[in-house]
C-alpha positions, 0 to 999 in steps of 0.5 A, a space after each residue: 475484534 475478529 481474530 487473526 486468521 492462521 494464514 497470518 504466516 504469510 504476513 509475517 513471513 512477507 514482514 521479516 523477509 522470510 526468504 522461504 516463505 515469500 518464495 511460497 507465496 510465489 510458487 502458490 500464489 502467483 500462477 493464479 494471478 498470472 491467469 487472472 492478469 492474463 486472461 483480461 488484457 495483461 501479459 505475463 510481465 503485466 502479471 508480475 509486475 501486478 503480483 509483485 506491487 501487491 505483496 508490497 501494498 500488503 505488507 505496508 498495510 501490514 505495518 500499521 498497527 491496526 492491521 489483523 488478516 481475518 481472512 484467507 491469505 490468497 483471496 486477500 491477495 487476490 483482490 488486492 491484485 484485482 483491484 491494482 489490476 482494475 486501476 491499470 485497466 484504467 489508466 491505460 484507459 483498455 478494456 475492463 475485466 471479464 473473466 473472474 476467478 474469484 470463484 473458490 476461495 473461502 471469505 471473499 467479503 472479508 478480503 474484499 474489504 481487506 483488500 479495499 482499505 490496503 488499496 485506499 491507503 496505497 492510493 492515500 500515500 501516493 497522492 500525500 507523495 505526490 503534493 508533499 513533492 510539490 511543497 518548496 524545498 523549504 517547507 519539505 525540509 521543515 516537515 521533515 524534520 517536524 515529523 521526524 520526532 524532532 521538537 519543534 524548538 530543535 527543529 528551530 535550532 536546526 533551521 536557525 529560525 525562531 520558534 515562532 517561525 517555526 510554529 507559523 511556518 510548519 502551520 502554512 506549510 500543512 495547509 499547502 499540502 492540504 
């Protein structure tokens, strides 16, 4: 396993919502995706907007256990802010890219593949949202309640059902939002 990159301040500070240091992510950080974003059909709320959804996409990837920030904290942010930006372009079905700012920093694979499993797992939450919304009221709730830590006898209990309701039911429910 590599080991923690010291940029890896940044990542706590956006973890324990260091005021601080989140506000020299921004002062550091920002200008440089405000150019970026910019310079390939975005405008300076687009910018914002983009740099903004990546903190948040960084620190929800940050939270899984698994996560360690092996490369420099900026060109991890950058592509992420890349990639959100690319996946913008084409939802708004405009031009793409063509202009790079990658040039400069330091371990660009490393935060590309960084950087690609927080967009993949953004992407993977937000469709599970999307199905899991799609689900009854009843089979939300039964899920709910079954991920929550609760057991299956005392989500039972909770719902007024049998157990074996609930072992048939909450199977149905999952292969629905398969």
């Amino acid at each position: 396993m590599a080991s923690p990159h010291p940029d890896t301040r940044y990542i706590k500070a956006l973890l324990n919502n260091d005021n601080p240091a989140i506000a020299e992510i921004y002062t550091r950080f920002s200008d440089r995706i405000a150019r970026f974003v910019q310079a390939n059909n975005g405008s300076a709320d687009d910018a914002r907007d983009i740099f903004q959804d990546a903190l948040i996409a960084i620190c929800r990837q940050a939270r899984q256990p698994e996560f360690v920030l092996t490369c420099p904290f900026e060109a991890y942010l950058y592509c992420v802010c890349r990639g959100k930006w690319l996946n913008e372009l084409k939802r708004r079905r405009r031009a793409v890219v063509t202009i790079s700012e990658a040039s400069g920093f330091n371990d660009m694979e490393g935060a590309d593949m960084l950087a690609d499993a927080t967009l993949r797992e953004e992407e993977r939450d937000r469709l599970f949202r999307h199905f899991f919304e799609k689900l009854a009221a009843g089979c939300r709730q039964l899920l709910q309640l079954a991920w929550s830590g609760v057991s299956l006898q005392e989500v039972s209990v909770q719902l007024g059902v049998t157990y074996g309701y609930v072992r048939k039911k909450k199977s149905e429910c999952v292969g629905q939002l398969m």
